[in-house]
Structure formats: structure tokens, C-alpha cells
MIDOSE-1310 file (N, C-alpha, C; in nm, 2 decimals, decimal comma, always signed):
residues 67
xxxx	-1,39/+0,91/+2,03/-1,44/+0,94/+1,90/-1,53/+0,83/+1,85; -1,62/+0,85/+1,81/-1,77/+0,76/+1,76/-1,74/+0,75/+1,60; -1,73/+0,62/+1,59/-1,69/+0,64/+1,43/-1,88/+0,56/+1,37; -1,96/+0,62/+1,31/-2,05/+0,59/+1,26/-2,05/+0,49/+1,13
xxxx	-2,15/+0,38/+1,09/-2,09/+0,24/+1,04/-2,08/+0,31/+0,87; -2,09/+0,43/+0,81/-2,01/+0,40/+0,68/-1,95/+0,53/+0,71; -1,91/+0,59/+0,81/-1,81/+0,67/+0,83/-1,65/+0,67/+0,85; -1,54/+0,69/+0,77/-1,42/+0,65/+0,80/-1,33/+0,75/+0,88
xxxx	-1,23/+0,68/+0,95/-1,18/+0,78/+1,06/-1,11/+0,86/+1,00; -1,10/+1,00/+1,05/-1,02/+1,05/+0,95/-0,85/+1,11/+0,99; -0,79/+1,10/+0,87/-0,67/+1,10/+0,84/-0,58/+1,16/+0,98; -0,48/+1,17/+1,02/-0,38/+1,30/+1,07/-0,29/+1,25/+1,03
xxxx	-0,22/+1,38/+1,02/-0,08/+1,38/+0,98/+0,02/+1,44/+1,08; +0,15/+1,45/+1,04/+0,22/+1,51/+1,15/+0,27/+1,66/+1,13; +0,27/+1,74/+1,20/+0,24/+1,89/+1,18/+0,38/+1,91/+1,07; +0,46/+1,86/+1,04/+0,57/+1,87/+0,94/+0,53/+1,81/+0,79
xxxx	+0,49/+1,71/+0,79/+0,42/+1,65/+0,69/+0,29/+1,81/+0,64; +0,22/+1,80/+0,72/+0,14/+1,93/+0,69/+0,21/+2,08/+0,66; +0,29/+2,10/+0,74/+0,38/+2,24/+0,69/+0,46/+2,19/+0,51; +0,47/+2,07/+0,47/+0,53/+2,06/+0,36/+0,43/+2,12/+0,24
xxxx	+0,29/+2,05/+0,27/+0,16/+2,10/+0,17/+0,09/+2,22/+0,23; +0,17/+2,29/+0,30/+0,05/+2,41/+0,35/+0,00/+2,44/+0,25; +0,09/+2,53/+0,14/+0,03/+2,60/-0,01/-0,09/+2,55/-0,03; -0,07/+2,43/-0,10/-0,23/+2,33/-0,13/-0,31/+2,31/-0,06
xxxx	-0,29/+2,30/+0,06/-0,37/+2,29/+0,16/-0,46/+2,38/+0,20; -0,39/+2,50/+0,24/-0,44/+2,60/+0,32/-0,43/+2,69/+0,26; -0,33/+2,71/+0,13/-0,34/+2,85/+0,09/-0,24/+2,92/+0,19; -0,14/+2,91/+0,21/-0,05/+2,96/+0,34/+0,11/+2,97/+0,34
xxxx	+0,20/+3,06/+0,31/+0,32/+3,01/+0,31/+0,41/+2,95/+0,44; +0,48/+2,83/+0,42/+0,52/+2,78/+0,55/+0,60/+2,85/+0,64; +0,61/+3,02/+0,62/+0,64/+3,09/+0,77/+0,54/+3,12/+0,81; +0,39/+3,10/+0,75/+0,29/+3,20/+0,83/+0,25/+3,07/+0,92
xxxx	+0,26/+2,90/+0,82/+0,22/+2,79/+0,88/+0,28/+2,73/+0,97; +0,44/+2,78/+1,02/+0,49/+2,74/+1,13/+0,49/+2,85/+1,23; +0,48/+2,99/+1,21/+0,38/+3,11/+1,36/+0,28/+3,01/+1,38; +0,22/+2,99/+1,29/+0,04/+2,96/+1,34/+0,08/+2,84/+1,45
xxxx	+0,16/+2,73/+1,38/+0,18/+2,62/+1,50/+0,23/+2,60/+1,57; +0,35/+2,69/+1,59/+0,45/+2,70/+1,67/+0,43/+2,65/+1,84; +0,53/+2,50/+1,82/+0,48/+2,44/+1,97/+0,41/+2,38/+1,91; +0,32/+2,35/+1,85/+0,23/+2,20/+1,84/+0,30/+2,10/+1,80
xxxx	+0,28/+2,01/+1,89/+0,32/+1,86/+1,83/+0,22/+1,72/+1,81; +0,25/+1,59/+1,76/+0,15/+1,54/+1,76/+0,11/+1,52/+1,57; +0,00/+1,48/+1,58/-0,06/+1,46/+1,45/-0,19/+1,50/+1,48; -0,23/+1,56/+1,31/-0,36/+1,65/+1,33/-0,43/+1,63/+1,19
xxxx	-0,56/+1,65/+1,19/-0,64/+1,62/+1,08/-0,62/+1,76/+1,00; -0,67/+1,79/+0,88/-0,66/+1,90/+0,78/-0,76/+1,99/+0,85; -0,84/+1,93/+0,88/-1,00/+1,94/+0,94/-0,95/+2,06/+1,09; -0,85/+2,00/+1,14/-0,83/+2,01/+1,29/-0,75/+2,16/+1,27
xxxx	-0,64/+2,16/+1,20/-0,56/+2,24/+1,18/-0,63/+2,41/+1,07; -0,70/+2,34/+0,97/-0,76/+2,51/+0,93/-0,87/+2,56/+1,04; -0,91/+2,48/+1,10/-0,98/+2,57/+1,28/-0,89/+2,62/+1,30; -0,78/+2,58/+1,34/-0,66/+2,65/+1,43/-0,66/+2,75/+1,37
xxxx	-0,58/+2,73/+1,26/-0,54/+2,86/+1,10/-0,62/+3,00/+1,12; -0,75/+2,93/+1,14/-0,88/+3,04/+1,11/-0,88/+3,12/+1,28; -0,85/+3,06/+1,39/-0,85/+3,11/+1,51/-0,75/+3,19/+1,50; -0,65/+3,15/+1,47/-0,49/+3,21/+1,51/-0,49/+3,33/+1,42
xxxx	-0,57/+3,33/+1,30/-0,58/+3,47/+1,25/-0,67/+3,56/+1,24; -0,75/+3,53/+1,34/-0,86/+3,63/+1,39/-0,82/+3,68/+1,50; -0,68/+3,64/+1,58/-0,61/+3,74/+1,72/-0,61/+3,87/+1,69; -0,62/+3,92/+1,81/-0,59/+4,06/+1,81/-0,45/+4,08/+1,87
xxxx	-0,33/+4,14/+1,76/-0,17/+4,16/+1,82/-0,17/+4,30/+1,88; -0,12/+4,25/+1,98/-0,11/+4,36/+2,07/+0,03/+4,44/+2,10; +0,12/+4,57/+2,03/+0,18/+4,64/+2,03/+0,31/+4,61/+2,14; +0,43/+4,58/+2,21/+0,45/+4,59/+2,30/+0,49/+4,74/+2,34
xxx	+0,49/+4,78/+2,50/+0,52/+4,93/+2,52/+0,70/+4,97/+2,48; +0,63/+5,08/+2,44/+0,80/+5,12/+2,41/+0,85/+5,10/+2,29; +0,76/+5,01/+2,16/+0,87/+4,98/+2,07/+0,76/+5,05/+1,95
């Protein structure tokens, strides 16, 4: 990452720390914010995580047979 000279690096947090502020954050309640991440670990920018948010709910769910 290229940090440019009045550019500051930006924040992450750890995906628990972030499920605490989803509401404020994202607009999100923390069961839809822990589907969305489920399995991610690590620390992640606000930045990094509403891409995800926005990906993960543009899927198409697909039915399983039989049920």
C-alpha cells in the first residue's frame, strides 16, 4: 500500500469490534453483520467491509432441491 505524503493510513478494526457498531456503521443488524462475515478473520477497514456488505447482498440464493 502507497501511502501518499498528506495521506493517512487508514484505520482497521477487528471484525468484532466492527459487528459491535454495525447499526452506525452500516445500517445493519448484527445477525445480518455476522451472515455477511461469517469466516472472516483479521482486521478490516469500514471502507473494506461495506464492499463486502454491498457484494454479499447482491448474491443470488439459490433454493436447495427438495426443501
Amino acid at each position: 500500500m502507497t501511502i501518499k505524503k498528506n495521506e493517512k493510513p487508514t484505520q482497521k478494526f477487528t471484525i468484532e469490534k466492527l459487528r459491535q457498531n454495525c447499526m452506525t456503521l452500516f445500517g445493519i443488524s448484527t445477525s445480518t453483520f455476522s451472515a455477511a462475515t461469517y469466516g472472516m478473520t483479521g482486521k478490516y477497514s469500514i471502507e473494506e467491509i461495506k464492499v463486502h456488505l454491498e457484494t454479499w447482498q447482491k448474491q443470488t440464493w439459490k433454493k436447495k432441491e427438495g426443501k
